[in-house]
Residue, then its C-alpha position, 0 to 999 in steps of 0.5 A: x500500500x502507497x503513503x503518499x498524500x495526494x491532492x485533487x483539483x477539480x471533483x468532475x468525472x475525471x478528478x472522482x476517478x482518479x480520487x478512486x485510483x490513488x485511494x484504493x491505491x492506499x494514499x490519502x486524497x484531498x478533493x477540492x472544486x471551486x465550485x461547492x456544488x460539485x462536492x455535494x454529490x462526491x460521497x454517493x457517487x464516489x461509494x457507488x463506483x468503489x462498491x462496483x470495483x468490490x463486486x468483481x474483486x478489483x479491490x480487496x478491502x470493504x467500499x468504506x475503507x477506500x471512500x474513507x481515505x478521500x476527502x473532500x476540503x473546502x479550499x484549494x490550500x487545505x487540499x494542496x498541504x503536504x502532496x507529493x502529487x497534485x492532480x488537477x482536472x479543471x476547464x479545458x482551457x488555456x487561461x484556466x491552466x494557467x491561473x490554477x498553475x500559477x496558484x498551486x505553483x505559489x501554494x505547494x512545497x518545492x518538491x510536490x508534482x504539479x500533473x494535469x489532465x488536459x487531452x489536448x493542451x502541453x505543459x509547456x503552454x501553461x507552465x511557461x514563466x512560472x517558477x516552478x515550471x520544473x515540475x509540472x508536467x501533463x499526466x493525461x488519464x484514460x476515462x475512467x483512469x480507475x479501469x483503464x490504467x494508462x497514463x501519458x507524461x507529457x513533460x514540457x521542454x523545462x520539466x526535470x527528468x527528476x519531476x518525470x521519474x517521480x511522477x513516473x513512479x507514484x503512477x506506477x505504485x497506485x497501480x497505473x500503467x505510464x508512458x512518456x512522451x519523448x517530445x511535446x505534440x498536441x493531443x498526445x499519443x493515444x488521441x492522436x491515434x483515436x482521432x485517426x480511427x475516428x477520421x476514417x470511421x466518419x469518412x467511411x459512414x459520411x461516403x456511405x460504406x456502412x451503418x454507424x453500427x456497423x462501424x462500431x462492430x468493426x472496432x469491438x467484434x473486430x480489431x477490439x479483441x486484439x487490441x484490448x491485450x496487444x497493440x498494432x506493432x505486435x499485432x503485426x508481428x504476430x500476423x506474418x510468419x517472419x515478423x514485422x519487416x515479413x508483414x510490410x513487405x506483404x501488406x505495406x504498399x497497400x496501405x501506403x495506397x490506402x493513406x493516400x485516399x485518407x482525408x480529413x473529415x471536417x466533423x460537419x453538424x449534417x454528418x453528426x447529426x445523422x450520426x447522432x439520430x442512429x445512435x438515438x434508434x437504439x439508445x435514447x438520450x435518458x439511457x446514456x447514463x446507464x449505459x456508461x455504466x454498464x460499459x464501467x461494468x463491462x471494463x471491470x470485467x475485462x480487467x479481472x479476467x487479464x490480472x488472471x492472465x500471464x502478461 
C-alpha cells in the first residue's frame, strides 16, 4: 500500500476517478472544486463506483475503507498541504491552466508534482514563466483512469527528468500503467491515434460504406479483441510468419495506397447529426447514463479476467 498524500483539483468525472485510483491505491486524497456544488454529490457517487470495483474483486478491502481515505476540503490550500502529487482536472482551457498553475505553483512545497489532465493542451503552454515550471508536467488519464490504467507524461521542454521519474513512479505504485512522451505534440499519443480511427470511421459512414453500427462492430467484434491485450506493432508481428519487416513487405504498399485516399473529415453538424439520430434508434438520450455504466461494468470485467492472465 502507497503513503503518499495526494491532492485533487477539480471533483468532475475525471478528478472522482482518479480520487478512486490513488485511494484504493492506499494514499490519502484531498478533493477540492471551486465550485461547492460539485462536492455535494462526491460521497454517493464516489461509494457507488468503489462498491462496483468490490463486486468483481478489483479491490480487496470493504467500499468504506477506500471512500474513507478521500476527502473532500473546502479550499484549494487545505487540499494542496503536504502532496507529493497534485492532480488537477479543471476547464479545458488555456487561461484556466494557467491561473490554477500559477496558484498551486505559489501554494505547494518545492518538491510536490504539479500533473494535469488536459487531452489536448502541453505543459509547456501553461507552465511557461512560472517558477516552478520544473515540475509540472501533463499526466493525461484514460476515462475512467480507475479501469483503464494508462497514463501519458507529457513533460514540457523545462520539466526535470527528476519531476518525470517521480511522477513516473507514484503512477506506477497506485497501480497505473505510464508512458512518456519523448517530445511535446498536441493531443498526445493515444488521441492522436483515436482521432485517426475516428477520421476514417466518419469518412467511411459520411461516403456511405456502412451503418454507424456497423462501424462500431468493426472496432469491438473486430480489431477490439486484439487490441484490448496487444497493440498494432505486435499485432503485426504476430500476423506474418517472419515478423514485422515479413508483414510490410506483404501488406505495406497497400496501405501506403490506402493513406493516400485518407482525408480529413471536417466533423460537419449534417454528418453528426445523422450520426447522432442512429445512435438515438437504439439508445435514447435518458439511457446514456446507464449505459456508461454498464460499459464501467463491462471494463471491470475485462480487467479481472487479464490480472488472471500471464502478461
Amino acid at each position: 500500500m502507497m503513503n503518499e498524500h495526494i491532492a485533487i483539483v477539480g471533483a468532475g468525472l475525471i478528478g472522482r476517478a482518479w480520487a478512486i485510483v490513488f485511494a484504493r491505491a492506499g494514499c490519502t486524497v484531498a478533493i477540492y472544486d471551486a465550485a461547492p456544488e460539485a462536492l455535494a454529490g462526491c460521497d454517493r457517487l464516489l461509494h457507488e463506483n468503489i462498491s462496483d470495483l468490490a463486486l468483481h474483486g478489483l479491490i480487496l478491502e470493504a467500499p468504506d475503507l477506500v471512500l474513507g481515505r478521500i476527502r473532500p476540503v473546502a479550499t484549494l490550500a487545505a487540499a494542496l498541504q503536504g502532496a507529493a502529487l497534485v492532480q488537477e482536472n479543471v476547464r479545458e482551457t488555456i487561461e484556466a491552466k494557467r491561473a490554477i498553475f500559477a496558484e498551486m505553483d505559489a501554494l505547494t512545497a518545492p518538491d510536490t508534482i504539479l500533473a494535469s489532465s488536459t487531452s489536448w493542451l502541453m505543459a509547456s503552454e501553461f507552465s511557461e514563466g512560472l517558477r516552478g515550471r520544473h515540475r509540472m508536467l501533463v499526466g493525461h488519464p484514460v476515462n475512467p483512469p480507475y479501469l483503464v490504467p494508462l497514463v501519458e507524461i507529457a513533460p514540457a521542454p523545462w520539466t526535470s527528468a527528476a519531476a518525470v521519474e517521480r511522477a513516473r513512479d507514484i503512477y506506477t505504485r497506485a497501480g497505473q500503467s505510464p508512458v512518456l512522451l519523448k517530445k511535446e505534440i498536441t493531443g498526445f499519443l493515444l488521441n492522436r491515434i483515436q482521432g485517426a480511427v475516428l477520421n476514417e470511421a466518419l469518412n467511411l459512414y459520411a461516403d456511405g460504406y456502412a451503418s454507424v453500427e456497423d462501424l462500431d462492430k468493426v472496432l469491438k467484434d473486430g480489431l477490439g479483441l486484439r487490441w484490448s491485450f496487444m497493440g498494432p506493432f505486435e499485432t503485426i508481428d504476430l500476423n506474418a510468419p517472419e515478423g514485422v519487416v515479413d508483414y510490410a513487405k506483404r501488406y505495406g504498399p497497400t496501405y501506403r495506397d490506402v493513406a493516400r485516399t485518407q482525408l480529413p473529415n471536417a466533423w460537419t453538424s449534417e454528418l453528426l447529426t445523422k450520426i447522432e439520430a442512429e445512435r438515438r434508434t437504439v439508445l435514447t438520450s435518458d439511457q446514456l447514463a446507464e449505459r456508461a455504466r454498464w460499459r464501467d461494468n463491462r471494463l471491470m470485467a475485462l480487467v479481472a479476467h487479464q490480472r488472471k492472465q500471464a502478461r
